[in-house]
C-alpha positions as CSV (number, residue, x, y, z in Angstrom):
1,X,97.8,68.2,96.3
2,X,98.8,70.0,99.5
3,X,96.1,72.0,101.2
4,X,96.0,76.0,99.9
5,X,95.8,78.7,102.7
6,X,92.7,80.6,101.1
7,X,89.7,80.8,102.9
8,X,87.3,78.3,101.5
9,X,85.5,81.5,100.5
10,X,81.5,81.2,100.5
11,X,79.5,84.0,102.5
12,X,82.7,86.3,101.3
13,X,82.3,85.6,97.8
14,X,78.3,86.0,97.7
15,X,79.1,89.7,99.5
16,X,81.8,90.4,97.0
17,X,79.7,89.4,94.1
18,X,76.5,91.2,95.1
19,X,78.3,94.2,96.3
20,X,80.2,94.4,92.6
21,X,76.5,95.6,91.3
22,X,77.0,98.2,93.6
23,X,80.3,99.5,91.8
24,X,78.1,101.5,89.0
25,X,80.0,104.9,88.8
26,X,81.2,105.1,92.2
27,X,85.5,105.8,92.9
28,X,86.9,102.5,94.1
29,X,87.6,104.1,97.3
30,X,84.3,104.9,98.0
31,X,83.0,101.6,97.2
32,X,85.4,100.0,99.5
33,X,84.0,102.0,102.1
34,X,80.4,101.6,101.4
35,X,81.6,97.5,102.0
36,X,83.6,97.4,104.7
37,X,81.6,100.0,106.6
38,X,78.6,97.4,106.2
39,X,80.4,95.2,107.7
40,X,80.9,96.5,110.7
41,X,77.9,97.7,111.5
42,X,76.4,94.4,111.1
43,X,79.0,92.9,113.4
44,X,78.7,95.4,115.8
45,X,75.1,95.5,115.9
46,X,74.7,91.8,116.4
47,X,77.9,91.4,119.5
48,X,75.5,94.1,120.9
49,X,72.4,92.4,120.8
50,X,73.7,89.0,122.0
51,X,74.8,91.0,125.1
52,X,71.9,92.9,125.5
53,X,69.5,89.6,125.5
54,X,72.0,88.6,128.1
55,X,71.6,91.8,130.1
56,X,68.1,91.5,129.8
57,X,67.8,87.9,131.1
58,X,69.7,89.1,134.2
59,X,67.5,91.5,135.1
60,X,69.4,94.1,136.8
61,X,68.0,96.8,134.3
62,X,71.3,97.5,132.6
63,X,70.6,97.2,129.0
64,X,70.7,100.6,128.3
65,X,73.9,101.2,130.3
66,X,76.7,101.8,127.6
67,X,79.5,100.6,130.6
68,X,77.4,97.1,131.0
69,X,78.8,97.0,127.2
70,X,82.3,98.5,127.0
71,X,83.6,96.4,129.9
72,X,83.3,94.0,127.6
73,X,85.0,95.5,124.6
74,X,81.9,95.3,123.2
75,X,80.0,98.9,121.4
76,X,77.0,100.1,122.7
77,X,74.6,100.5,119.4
78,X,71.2,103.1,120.6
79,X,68.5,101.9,119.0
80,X,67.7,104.1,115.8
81,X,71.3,101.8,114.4
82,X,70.4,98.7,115.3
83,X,70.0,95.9,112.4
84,X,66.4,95.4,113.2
85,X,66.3,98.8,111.8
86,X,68.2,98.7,109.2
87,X,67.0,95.5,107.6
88,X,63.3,96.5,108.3
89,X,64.1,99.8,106.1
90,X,66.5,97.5,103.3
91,X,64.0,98.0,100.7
92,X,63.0,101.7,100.9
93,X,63.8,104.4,99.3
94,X,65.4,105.8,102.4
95,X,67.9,102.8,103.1
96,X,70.7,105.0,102.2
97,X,70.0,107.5,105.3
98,X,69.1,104.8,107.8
99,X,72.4,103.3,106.9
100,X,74.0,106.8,107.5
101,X,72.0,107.7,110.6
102,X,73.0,104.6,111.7
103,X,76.7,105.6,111.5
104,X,76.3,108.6,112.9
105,X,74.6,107.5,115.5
106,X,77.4,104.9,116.8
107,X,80.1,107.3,116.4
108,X,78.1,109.8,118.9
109,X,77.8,106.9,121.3
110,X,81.6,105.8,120.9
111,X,83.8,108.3,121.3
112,X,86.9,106.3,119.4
113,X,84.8,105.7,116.5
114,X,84.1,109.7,115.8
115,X,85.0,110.1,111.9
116,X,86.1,107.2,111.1
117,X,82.4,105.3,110.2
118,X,81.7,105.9,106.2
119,X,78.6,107.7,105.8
120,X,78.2,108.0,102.0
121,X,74.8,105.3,101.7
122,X,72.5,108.3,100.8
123,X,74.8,108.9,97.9
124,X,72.8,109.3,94.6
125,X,75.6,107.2,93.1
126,X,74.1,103.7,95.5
127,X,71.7,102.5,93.6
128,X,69.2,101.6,96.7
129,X,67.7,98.2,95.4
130,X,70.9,96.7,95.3
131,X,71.8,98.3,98.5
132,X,69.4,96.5,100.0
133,X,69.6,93.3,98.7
134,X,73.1,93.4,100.0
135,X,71.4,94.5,103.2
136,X,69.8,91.2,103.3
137,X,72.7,88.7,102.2
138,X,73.7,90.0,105.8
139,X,70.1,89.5,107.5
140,X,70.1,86.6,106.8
141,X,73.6,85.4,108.4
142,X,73.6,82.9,111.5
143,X,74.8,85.6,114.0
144,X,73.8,83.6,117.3
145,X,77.4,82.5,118.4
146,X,79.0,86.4,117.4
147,X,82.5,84.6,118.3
148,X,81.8,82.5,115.3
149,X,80.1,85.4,113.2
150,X,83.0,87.9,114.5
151,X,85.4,85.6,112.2
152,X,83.2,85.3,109.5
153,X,82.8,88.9,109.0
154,X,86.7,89.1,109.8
155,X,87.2,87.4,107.5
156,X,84.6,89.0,104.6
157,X,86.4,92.2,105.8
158,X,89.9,90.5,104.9
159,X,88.4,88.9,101.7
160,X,86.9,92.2,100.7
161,X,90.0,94.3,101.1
162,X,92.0,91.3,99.2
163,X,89.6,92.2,96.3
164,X,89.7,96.2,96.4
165,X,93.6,95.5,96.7
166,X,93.6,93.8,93.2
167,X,91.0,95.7,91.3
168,X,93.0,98.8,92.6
169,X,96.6,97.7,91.6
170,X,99.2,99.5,93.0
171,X,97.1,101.9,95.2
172,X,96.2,98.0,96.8
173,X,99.3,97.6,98.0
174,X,98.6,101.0,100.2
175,X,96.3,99.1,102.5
176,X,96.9,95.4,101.9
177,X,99.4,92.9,102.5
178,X,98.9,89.5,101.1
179,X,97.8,87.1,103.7
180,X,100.6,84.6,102.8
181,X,103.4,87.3,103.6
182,X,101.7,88.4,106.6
183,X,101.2,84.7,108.1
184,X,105.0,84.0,107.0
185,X,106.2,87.0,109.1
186,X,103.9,85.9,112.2
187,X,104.4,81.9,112.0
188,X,108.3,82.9,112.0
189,X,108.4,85.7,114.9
190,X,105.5,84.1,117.4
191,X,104.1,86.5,118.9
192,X,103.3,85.5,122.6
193,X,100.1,86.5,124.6
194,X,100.7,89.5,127.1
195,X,103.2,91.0,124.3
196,X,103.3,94.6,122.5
197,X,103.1,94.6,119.1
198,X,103.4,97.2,116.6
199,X,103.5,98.4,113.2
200,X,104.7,102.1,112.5
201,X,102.7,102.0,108.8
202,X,99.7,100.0,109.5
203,X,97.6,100.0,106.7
204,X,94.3,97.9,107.4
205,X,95.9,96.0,109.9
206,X,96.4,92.5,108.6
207,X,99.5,92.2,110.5
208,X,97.4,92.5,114.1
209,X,94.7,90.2,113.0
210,X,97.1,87.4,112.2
211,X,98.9,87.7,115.5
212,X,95.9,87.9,117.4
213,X,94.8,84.7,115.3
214,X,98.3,83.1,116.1
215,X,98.2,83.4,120.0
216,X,94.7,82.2,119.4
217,X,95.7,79.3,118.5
218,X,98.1,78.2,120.3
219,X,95.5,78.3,123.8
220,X,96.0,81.9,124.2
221,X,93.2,84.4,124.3
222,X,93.2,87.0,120.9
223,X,92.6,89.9,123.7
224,X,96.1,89.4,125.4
225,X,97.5,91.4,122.9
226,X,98.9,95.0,123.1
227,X,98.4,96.6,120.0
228,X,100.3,99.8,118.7
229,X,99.7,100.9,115.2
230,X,100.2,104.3,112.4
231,X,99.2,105.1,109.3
232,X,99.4,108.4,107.5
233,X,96.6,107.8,104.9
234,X,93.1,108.9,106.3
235,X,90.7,106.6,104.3
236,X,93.3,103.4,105.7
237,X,93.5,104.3,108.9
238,X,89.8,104.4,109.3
239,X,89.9,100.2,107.6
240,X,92.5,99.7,110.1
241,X,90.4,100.8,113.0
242,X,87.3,99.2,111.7
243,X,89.0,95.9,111.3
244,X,90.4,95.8,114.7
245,X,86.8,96.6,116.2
246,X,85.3,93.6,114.4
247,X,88.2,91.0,115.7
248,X,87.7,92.5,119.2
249,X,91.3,93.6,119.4
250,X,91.7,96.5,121.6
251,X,94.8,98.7,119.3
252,X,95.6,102.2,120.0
253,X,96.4,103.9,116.4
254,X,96.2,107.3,118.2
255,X,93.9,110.1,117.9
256,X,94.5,110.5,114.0
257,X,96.6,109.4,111.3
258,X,99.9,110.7,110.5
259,X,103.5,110.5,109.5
260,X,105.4,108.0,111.2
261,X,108.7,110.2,110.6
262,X,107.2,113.8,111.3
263,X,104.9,112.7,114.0
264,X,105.9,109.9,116.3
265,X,102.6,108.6,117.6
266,X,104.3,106.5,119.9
267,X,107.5,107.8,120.7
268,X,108.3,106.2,124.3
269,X,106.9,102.6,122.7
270,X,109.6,99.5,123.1
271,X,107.6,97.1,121.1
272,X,108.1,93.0,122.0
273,X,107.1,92.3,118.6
274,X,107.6,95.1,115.1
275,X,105.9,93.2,111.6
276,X,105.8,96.3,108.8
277,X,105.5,96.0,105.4
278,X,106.7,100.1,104.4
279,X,106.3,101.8,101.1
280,X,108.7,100.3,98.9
281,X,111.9,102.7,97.8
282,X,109.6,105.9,98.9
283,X,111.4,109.1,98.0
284,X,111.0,112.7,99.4
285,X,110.2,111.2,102.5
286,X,111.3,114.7,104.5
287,X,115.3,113.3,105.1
288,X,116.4,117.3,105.0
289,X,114.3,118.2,107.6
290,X,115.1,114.9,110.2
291,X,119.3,114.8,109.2
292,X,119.3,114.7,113.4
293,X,116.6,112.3,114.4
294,X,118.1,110.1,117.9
295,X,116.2,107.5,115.6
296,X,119.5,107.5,113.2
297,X,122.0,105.4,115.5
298,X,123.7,103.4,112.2
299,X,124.0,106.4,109.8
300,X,121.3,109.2,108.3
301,X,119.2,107.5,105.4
302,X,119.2,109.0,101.8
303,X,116.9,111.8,100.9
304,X,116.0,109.7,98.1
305,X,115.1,106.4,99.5
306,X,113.3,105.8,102.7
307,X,114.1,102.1,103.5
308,X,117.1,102.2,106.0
309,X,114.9,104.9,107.2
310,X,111.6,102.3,108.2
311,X,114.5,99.9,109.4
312,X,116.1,102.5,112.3
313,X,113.0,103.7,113.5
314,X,111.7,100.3,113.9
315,X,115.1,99.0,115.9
316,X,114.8,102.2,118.0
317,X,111.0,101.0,119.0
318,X,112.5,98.2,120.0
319,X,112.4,96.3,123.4
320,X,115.6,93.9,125.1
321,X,115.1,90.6,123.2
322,X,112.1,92.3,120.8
323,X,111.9,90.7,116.8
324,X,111.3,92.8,113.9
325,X,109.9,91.3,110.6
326,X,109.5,93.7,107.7
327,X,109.2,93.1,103.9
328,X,111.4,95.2,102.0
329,X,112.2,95.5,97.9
330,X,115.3,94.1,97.2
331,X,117.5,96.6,96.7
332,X,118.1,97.2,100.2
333,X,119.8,94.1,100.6
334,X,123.0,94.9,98.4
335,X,122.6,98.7,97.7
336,X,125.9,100.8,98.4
337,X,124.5,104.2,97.3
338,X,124.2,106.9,98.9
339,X,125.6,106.0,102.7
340,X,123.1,102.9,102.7
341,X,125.7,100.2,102.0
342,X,127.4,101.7,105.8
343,X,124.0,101.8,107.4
344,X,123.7,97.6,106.9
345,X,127.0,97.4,107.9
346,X,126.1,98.9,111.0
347,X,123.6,97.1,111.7
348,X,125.0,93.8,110.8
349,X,127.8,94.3,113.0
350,X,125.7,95.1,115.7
351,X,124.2,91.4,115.1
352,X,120.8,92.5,114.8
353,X,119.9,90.8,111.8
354,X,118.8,87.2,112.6
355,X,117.5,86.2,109.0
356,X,116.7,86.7,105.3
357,X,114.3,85.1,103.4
358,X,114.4,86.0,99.3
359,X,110.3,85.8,97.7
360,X,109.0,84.7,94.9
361,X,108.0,87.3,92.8
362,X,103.7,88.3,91.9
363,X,103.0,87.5,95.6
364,X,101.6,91.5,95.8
365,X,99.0,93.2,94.1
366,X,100.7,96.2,93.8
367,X,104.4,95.2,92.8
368,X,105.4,92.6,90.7
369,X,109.4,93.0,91.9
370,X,110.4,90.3,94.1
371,X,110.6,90.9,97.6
372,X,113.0,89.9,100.7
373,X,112.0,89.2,104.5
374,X,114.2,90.6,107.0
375,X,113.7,89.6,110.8
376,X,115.8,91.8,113.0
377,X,116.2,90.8,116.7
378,X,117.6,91.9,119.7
379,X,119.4,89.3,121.9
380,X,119.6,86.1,118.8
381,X,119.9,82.8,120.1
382,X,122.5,82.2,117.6
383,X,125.0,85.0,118.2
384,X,126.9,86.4,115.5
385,X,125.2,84.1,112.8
386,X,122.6,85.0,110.6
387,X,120.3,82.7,108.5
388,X,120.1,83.0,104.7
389,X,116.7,81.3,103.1
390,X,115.9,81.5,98.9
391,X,112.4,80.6,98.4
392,X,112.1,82.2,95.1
393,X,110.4,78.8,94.0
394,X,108.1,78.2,97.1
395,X,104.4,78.6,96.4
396,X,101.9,78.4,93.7
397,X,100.1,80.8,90.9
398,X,96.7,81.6,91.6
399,X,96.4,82.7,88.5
400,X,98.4,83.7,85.7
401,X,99.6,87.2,88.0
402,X,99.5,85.9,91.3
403,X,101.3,83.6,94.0
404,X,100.2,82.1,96.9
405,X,101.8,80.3,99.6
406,X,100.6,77.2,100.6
407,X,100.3,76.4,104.8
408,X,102.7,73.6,104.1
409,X,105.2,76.6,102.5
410,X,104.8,78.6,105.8
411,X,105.2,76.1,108.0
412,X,108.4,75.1,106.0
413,X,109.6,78.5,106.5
414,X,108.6,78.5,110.2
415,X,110.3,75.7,111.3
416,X,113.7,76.2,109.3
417,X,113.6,79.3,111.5
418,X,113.1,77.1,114.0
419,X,115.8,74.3,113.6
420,X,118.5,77.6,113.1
421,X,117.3,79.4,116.5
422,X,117.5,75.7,118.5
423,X,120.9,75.2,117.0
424,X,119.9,71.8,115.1
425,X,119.5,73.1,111.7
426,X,120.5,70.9,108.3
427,X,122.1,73.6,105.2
428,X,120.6,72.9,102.2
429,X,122.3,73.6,99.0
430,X,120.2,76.1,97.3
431,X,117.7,77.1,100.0
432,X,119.1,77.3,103.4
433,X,122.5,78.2,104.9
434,X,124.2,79.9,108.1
435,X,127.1,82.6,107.6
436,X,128.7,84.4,110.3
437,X,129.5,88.3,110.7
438,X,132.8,87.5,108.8
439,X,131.6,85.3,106.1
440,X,129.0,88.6,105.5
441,X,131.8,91.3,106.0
442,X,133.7,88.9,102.9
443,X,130.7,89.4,100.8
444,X,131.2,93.1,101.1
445,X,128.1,93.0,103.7
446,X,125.5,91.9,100.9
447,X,122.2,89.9,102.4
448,X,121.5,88.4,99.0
449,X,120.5,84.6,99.8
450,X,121.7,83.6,96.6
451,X,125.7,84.7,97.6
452,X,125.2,82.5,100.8
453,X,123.1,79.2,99.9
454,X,124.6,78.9,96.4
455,X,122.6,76.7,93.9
456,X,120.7,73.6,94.1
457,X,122.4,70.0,94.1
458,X,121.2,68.1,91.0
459,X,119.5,64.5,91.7
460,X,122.0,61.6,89.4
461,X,119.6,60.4,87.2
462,X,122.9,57.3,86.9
463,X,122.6,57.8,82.9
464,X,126.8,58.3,82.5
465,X,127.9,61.7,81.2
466,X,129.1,60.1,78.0
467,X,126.0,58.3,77.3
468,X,123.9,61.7,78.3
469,X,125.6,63.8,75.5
470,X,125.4,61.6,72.4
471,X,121.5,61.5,73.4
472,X,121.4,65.0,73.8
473,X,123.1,66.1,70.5
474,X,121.1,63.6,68.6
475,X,118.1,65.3,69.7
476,X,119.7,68.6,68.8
477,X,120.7,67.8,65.5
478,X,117.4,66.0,64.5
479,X,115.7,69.6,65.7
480,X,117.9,71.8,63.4
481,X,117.4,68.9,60.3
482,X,113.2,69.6,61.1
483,X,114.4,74.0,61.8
484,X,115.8,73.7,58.1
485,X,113.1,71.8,56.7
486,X,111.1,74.3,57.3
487,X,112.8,77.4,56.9
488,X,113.3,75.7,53.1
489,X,109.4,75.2,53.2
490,X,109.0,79.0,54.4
491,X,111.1,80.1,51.0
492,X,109.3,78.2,48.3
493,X,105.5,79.5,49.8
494,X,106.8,83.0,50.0
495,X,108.9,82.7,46.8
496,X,105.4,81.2,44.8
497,X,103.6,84.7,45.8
498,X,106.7,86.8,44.3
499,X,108.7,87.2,47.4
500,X,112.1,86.0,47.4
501,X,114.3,85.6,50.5
């Protein structure tokens, strides 16, 4: 059986499990701060302590010098928030308020942490004995190598948020994108180390962490990455910050969240690299009071729908030769309401869009509508051509409401991308094909895969046509003989109790 992408989950699952105690009475949003904030404080506390035992051993008396810290992208932690003190105090009554001292604590010593560390623990809602036995689940981690621990709490922190996205439903999708989606987007654009990357609706930033993972892995260092993010919902922007402070990844989500339309936190960005995943179809998204953005260069989007709005403002952020890769519903691919059906053929003319790749459906927590992939680029390889992909059937149920992708499923994605942008890609009926600007202008500018890599070739199984239909309606008629046969046997039991049909 080909190898699944999830984590084999063991430290994330015993945190998950012994922090669901902790649920009690307390709003899922709260919880899933009380989580994630414990999280980072344990990672930052022990990347501090590694470097302060380091300092230490040098001898030059600048342990207690936050810059000895910082220059290494590292947080200085004062003492009344280190884990020594917070695992000494784990079974006390008062482990609530050392966690919440603690917080406040950090934030005063780290200026771009101010408001963003959860500091609910006192809450009479926490029952403190489970607090604290969660409290030591992380005590007694093996946090010597914190490059190592950094990826096991990164990766708690994903799990974690993974969870709150499917216990919350649709207000999951908010903050989360599933892993598979987000690694299908990166394994297909490549980010490269020294680039600019950006997403203009952030959420907890899983799309950073899996570049920064990417360039990792292929030799580069996860800190030669410029990262550019916004998110307009407080509580998220705060996960996304928190999640890029445990992976080490220095991102500038400005000084507060906001609305990418009304409030342009980066407005002179030309990002090398876009990867969103917007609200799907979001209405009342402020249209009447924007009609003139300079972000509107292939036509104004409709009041009612926000998704040709996401795509212009991204292409505007973009630099010579940058890649887009957003997930959209859909209905953007073939909709003609509304001025949107000119808007794509705008774009599509302008031979921005490279490729298309149709999802399976129950890949997100929060929708169960399939979804498309579009990458957008600047400068294509393959000029004038655009790549059509249907993997509707790729991937595998997790369970009875979810799909998963597995690596083998990305990488096939990955490298059909490839093969198109090198020039030596093979169609193949029913999952990959080519079409020019024309071919797309004759299907009335619709990016449905289905119109372009029509259905899949059926394997001969060499039993003649002839033969194959005197089998087949010999089956059919010995089912109806048995579908009367019972139907008779339906009318005599019901007719025996006095009910005639």
């Amino acid at each position: 059986m080909a190898e699944k992408n999830t984590a084999n989950i063991g430290f994330e699952k015993q945190i998950w499990d012994a922090a669901c105690v902790l649920w009690g009475h307390i709003p899922a949003a709260e919880y899933r701060k009380v989580i994630v904030g414990l999280i980072f404080l344990r990672y930052i506390s022990s990347a501090f302590e590694k470097r302060y035992n380091e300092l230490v051993a040098d001898g030059d008396g600048f342990e207690d010098e936050p810059d000895a810290y910082l220059m290494d992208n590292i947080f200085f932690v004062p003492e009344k928030a280190r884990w020594s003190v917070v695992s000494a105090a784990a079974h006390t009554p008062e482990i609530g308020s050392v966690i919440d001292d603690a917080m406040r604590a950090i934030e005063d010593e780290n200026k771009t942490l101010k408001n963003v560390l959860p500091k609910n623990y006192a809450s009479p809602d926490l029952d403190k004995r489970v607090l604290g036995d969660v409290v030591d689940l992380f005590t007694n981690m093996d946090m010597t190598d914190t490059e190592d621990s950094k990826d096991l709490l990164g990766r708690t922190y994903e799990y974690c948020i993974a969870q709150f996205a499917a216990y919350e439903g649709v207000k999951g999708g908010e903050f989360y994108t599933p892993s598979s989606v987000v690694r299908t987007l990166v394994e297909i654009l490549r980010p490269f180390e020294n680039c600019r990357v950006y997403d203009p609706c952030c959420g907890s930033g899983g799309m950073f962490v899996q570049s920064a993972k990417f360039i990792q892995a292929h030799s580069g260092n996860r800190g030669n990455i410029s990262v550019y993010g916004q998110e307009s919902n407080a509580d998220t922007w705060k996960m996304a910050k928190m999640n890029m402070a445990i992976r080490g990844i220095d991102a500038d989500f400005g000084q507060y969240h906001a609305d990418t339309f009304f409030n342009d936190l980066h407005k002179t960005l030309k990002a090398d690299f876009i990867m969103a995943n917007p609200p799907f179809n979001l209405s009342n998204w402020g249209q009447d009071k924007l009609k003139d953005d300079i972000r509107w260069k292939y036509g104004v989007p409709p009041a009612g729908n926000a998704n040709y709005a996401w795509i212009q403002h991204m292409i505007h952020h973009l630099a010579p030769n940058g890649k887009i890769g957003l997930v959209l519903a859909n209905g953007a691919l073939s909709t003609q309401s509304s001025g949107e059906g000119d808007i794509r053929k705008n774009i599509i003319e302008a031979d921005l869009v490279e490729g298309i790749v149709a999802m399976p459906t129950q890949l997100f927590y929060s929708v169960t509508i399939p979804v498309t992939l579009w990458f957008i680029t600047k400068g294509k390889k393959q000029k004038g051509k655009t790549l059509f992909i249907d993997a509707r059937k790729m991937g595998y149920m997790v369970d009875r409401k979810h799909r998963d992708f597995t690596d083998e499923d990305i990488q096939k994605l990955a490298d059909t991308f490839k093969a198109f942008q090198d020039g030596t890609l093979e169609e193949v009926k029913g999952f990959c094909a080519v079409a020019d600007i024309q071919a797309i202008a004759a299907q009335d500018y619709i990016l449905t895969p289905g119109r372009y890599v029509g259905i899949e070739e059926q394997e001969d199984d060499g039993e003649p046509f002839d033969e194959k239909m005197k089998r087949l309606t010999s089956e059919l008629s010995k089912m109806f003989k048995k579908s009367h046969e019972l139907e008779n046997e339906i009318r005599e039991k019901l007719g025996a109790i006095g009910y005639n049909i």
